[in-house]
N, C-alpha and C positions, 0 to 999 in steps of 0.2 A: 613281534614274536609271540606265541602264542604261549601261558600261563605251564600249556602241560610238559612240553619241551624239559625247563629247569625241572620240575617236579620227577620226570622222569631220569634225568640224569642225576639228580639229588638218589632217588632209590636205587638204582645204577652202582652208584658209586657206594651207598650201606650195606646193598648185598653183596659188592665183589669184595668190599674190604674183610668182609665176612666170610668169603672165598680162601681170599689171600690169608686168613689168622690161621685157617685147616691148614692150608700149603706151606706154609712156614714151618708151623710144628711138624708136620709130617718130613720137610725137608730137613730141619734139623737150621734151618733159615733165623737162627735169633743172635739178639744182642745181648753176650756176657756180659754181668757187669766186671769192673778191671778201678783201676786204680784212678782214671780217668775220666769214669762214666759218673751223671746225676743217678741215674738209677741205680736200684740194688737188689732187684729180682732180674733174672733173662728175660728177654719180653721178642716176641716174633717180629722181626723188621722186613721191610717191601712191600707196607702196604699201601702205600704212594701209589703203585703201580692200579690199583681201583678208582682211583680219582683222574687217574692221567687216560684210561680207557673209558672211562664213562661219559670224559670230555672233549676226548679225540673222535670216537664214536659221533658223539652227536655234532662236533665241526665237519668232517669227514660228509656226512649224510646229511646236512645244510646245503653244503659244499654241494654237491652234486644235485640237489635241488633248484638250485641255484639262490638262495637264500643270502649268497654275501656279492652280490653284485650290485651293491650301490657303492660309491667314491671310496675309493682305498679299500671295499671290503674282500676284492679276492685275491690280494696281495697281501692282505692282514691274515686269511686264513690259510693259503700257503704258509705264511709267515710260521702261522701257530701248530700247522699240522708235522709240515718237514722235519722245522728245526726241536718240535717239541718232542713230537717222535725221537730224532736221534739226542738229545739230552736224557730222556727217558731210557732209551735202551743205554747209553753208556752209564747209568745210575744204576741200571737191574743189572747190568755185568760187574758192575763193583758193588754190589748188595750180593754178589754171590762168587765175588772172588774178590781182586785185585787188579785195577788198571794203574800203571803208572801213571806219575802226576804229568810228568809231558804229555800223555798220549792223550790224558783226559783234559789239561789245558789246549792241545792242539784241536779235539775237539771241538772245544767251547768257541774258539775263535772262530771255527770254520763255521759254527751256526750261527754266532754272532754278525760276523762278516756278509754271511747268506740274508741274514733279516736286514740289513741295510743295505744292502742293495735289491731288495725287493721293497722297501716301506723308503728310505732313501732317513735325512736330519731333519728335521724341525727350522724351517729359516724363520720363525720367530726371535730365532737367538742373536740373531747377525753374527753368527762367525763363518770365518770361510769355511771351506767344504774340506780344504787339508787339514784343518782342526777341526771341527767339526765330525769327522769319521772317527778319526783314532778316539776321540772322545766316546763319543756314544759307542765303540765298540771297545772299550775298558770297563764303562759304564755296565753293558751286559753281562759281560764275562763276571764282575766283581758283585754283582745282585746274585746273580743263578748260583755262583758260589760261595757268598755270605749267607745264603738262607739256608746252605749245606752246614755251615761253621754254628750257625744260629737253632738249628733244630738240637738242641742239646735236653730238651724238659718237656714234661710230657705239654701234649696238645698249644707248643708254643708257636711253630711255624703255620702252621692252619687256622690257625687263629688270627696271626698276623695280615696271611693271604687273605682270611674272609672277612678280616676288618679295613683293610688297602681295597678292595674291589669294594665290599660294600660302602664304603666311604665316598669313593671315585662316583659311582652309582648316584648317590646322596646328591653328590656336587655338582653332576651331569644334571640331574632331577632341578636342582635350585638353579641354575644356567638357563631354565627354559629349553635347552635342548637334547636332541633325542639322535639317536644314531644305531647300526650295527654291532658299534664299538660297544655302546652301553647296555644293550640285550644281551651280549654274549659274558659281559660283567658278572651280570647276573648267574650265567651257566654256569661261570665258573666258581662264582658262591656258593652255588647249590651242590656241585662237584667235592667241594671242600669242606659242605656240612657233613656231607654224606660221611666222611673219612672221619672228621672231627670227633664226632661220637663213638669213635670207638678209640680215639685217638687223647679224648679228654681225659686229664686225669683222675684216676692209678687209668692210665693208657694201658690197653689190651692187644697194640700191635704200634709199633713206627711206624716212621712214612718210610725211610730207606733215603739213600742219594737218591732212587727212582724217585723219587716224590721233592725232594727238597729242592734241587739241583731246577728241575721242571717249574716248580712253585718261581723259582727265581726269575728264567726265562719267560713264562707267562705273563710276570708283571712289568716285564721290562720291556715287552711287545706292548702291552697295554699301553704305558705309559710311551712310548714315543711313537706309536700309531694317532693319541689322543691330543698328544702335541701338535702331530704335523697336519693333522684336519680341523685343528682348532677347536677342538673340546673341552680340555683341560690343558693350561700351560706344563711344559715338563716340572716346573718349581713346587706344585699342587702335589704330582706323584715323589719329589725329593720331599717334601713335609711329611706326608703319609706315612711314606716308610724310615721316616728318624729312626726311631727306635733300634730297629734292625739295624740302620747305616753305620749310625753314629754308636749302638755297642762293639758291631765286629770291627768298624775302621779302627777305632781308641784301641782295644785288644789286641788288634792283628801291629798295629803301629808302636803301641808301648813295648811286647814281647820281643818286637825285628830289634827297637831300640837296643834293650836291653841284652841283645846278642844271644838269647833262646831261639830254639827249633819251631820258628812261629808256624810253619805249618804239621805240625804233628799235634797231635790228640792232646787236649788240656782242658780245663775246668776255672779259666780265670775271665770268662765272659760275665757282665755284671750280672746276668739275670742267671745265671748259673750258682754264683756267689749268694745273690739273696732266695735262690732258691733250698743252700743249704743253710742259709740264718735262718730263714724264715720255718725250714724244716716244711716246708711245702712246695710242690711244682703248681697246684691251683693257686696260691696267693702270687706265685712271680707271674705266672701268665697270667691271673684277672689284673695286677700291675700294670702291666704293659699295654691291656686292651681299655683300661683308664687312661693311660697317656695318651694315647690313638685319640682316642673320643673325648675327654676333656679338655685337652693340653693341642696335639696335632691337626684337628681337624677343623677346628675355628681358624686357622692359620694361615689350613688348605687353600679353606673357603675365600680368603681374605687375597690368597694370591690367584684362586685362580680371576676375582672379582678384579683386581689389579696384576694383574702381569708384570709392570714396570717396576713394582714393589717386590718381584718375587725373589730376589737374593737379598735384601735387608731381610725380607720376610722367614728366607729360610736358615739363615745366620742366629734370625731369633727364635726359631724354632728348635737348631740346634744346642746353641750356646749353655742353656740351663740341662739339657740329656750330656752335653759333653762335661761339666762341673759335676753331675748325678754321677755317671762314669767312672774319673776320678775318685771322686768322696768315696766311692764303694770299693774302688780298687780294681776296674777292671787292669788286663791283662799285667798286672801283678804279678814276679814270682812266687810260685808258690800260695798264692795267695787261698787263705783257706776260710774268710770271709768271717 
């Protein structure tokens, strides 16, 4: 792929976000803050929507070049165009109104559903294929939607994304191998800078569901397209994105525990918590993108290099985020950190 592609959807994606901050304000498109929110200015949300066109854009116009025609690559970009398109437009309908939680879970399944049976499981894993679907289609649904739960602080989910792709990237690079899958890693890094910077904190616009929702999906194609052609084991993409897993699962599971409205709006995710100890959104997210890189990604490296290793591997990867979790208090009532 050619060097000016990312570059161009990198400025793509700065100048629509820069589009999107007019539009907002002009629409009247912002996030109050409420009893619930990290922030405590309004700030313009939907700017997801710059990133997810800057990147749909340049697969779209690949696509018909024919640029994703080597093994699994036009079933990957079906994949990323269809199903990322409609996660996208069900996020910019709920950035600008209200979907029910059914209509927007029925969604999710129905594009979940669609990418595996277009990209199909990973038979590295040896499980049957009646487990193996429900699986990986749980799997998607709960990424695309914990990275909606997870975007709570400025420049925390794009950061996440551009450290998981750039990471992936890394690991492909030290593998000796090369593929579609790993050029378009890159796009989509460059896609998420492009936001990031306007997105880092004091952030000057959100991403919205449109951005977050999509971020999820994205990685979740990644990661089981990278499996089933044998680039990265699927255990390498569960390392990567700990952080994210293992704060919304503990939160989302302590809260259902404890007989709270776990899907309604709350402020007891750990990195939420140390974002109000800390009295900063920059030190919780350079937190997390230290874990990534210090702590997750020697791990990656380690299972994608062993495969066979890669559930001790990812067990140990979790174990010490899931004790962090705790010790901090995620999904805690009330928890006010």
């Amino acid at each position: 792929m050619h060097w000016l592609i990312p570059l161009l959807v990198f400025l793509g994606s700065l100048l629509l976000t820069g589009l999107m901050h007019r539009y907002a304000l002009r629409r009247g498109l912002m996030d109050i803050p409420n009893a619930r929110s990290s922030h405590l200015v309004p700030t313009p949300r939907g700017g997801g929507l710059a990133f997810v066109s800057s990147l749909m854009l340049a697969v779209l116009g690949s696509y018909l070049m024919g640029g994703w025609a080597s093994l699994g690559g036009r079933e990957l970009a079906l994949a990323l165009w269809g199903g990322g398109l409609l996660i996208a437009l069900l996020g910019f309908w709920d950035d600008h109104g209200h979907i029910p939680a059914r209509w927007r879970l029925a969604g999710h399944l129905l594009v979940a559903g669609g990418a595996l049976v277009l990209l199909g499981v990973p038979g590295s894993l040896g499980l049957p294929e009646w487990l193996a679907y429900p699986l990986f289609l749980i799997g998607i649904v709960w990424l695309l939607n914990l990275f909606n739960f997870m975007d709570g602080i400025d420049g925390i989910a794009g950061s996440e994304a551009l450290s998981v792709t750039g990471g992936a990237m890394l690991l492909i690079g030290w593998l000796g191998m090369d593929s579609v899958l790993s050029d378009w890693l890159g796009v989509a890094a460059a896609a998420t800078a492009g936001f990031l910077l306007w997105n880092w904190p004091p952030a000057k616009i959100f991403m919205g569901d449109v951005g977050s929702g999509f971020l999820g999906y994205l990685l979740a194609i990644f990661a089981l397209q990278s499996a089933n052609i044998g680039l990265l084991p699927i255990w390498s993409w569960l390392i990567l994105l700990g952080v994210f897993i293992v704060d919304a699962t503990l939160t989302l599971a302590r809260r259902f525990l404890a007989g709270e409205a776990w899907y309604s709006a709350h402020r007891s995710h750990a990195y939420q918590i140390l974002s109000r100890r800390w009295r900063s959104h920059r030190r919780a997210t350079l937190g997390v993108l230290v874990i990534n890189l210090v702590w997750l990604l020697p791990l990656a490296a380690l299972a994608a290099a062993r495969p066979a290793l890669g559930v001790v591997l990812t067990l140990l990867a979790y174990l010490p985020l899931i004790l962090l979790g705790l010790k901090i208090g995620a999904g805690r009532p009330e928890s006010n950190g």
